[in-house]
N, C-alpha and C positions, 0 to 999 in steps of 0.2 A: 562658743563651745565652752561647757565648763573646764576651768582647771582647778589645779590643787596645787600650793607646796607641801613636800613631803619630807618629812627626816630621814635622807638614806640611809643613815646610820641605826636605823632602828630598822629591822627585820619587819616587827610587829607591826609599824606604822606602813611599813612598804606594803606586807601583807593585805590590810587592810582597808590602804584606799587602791592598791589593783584588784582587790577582791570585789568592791563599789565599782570603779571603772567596769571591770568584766561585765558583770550585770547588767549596769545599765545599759552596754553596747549588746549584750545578746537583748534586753528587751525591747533593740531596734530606736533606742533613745540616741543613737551615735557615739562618738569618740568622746573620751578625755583626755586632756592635756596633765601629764603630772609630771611636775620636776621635781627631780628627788634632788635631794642637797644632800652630797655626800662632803669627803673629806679626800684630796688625792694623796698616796703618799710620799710620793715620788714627782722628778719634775716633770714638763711636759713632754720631753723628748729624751734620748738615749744623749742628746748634747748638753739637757738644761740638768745643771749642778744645784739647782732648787737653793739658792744661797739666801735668798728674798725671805726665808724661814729659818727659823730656829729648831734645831733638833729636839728641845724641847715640847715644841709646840708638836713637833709630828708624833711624837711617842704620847702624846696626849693624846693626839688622835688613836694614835692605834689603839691604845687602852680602852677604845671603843669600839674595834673592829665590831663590824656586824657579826660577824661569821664565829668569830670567837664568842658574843654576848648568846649570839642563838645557842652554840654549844653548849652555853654554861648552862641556859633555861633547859637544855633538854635534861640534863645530867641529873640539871635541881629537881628537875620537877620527875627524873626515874623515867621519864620516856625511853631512854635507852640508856647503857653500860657505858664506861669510855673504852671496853672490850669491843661492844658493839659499833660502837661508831670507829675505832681503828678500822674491825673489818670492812664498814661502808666504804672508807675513805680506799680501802687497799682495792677495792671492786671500782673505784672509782678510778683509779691512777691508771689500772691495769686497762681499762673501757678507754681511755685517752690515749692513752699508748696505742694501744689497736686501731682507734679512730688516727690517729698520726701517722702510725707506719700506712694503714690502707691511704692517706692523704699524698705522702708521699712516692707511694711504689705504685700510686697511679697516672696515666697521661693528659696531660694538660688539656681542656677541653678545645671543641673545635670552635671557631671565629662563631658557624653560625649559632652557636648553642648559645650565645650572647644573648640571642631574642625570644628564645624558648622559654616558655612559662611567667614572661613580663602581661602585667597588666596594663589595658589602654581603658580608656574611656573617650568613645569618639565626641563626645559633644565637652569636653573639656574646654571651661574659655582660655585657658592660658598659653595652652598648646598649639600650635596649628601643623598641622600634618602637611 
């Protein structure tokens, strides 16, 4: 299977080796493998105090947030306003919110919905049924 490494911290480069991936799997060429090499910020868990790192080091990284560097290219290049992109962002918060309270004020699914909509492949070697 082909893979790739990829700069998760680059938008651009994410963009465009899943835009290569897509492709190739819709022209029935199969799957790609791609790890993105990101940056975490924080530690692994709600317990790990990420001490192994320098605070330094992390605000380095963030200074490269992807999310922030896309923002900046839209801004530069007049794609859109920072008026406009506020409003996306508040259509955004507001769409999570709704998606959260429905996640919430709904009932926990039944045991057998477990199996519903899984894929099998009967002639799988690894599986045995």
């Amino acid at each position: 299977m082909p893979s790739e490494q990829v700069d998760g911290m680059s938008f651009e480069d994410v963009f465009t080796a899943v835009d290569k991936a897509a492709k190739r799997a819709r022209k029935g060429d199969g799957p790609t493998l791609l790890e993105m090499k990101t940056y975490r910020y924080k530690g692994h868990s709600m317990s790990d105090p990420a001490k192994y790192r320098t605070k330094e080091e992390v605000e380095e990284y963030k200074a490269q947030d992807p999310i922030q560097q896309f923002l900046n290219t839209i801004v530069k290049n007049k794609y859109a306003s920072d008026e406009e992109l506020e409003a996306i962002q508040a259509r955004v918060k507001a769409n999570v919110a709704e998606c959260v309270k429905f996640a919430e004020e709904s009932p926990f699914p039944e045991g057998k919905d477990l199996y519903e909509d899984v894929y099998t492949q009967a002639d799988y070697p690894f599986i045995k049924e």
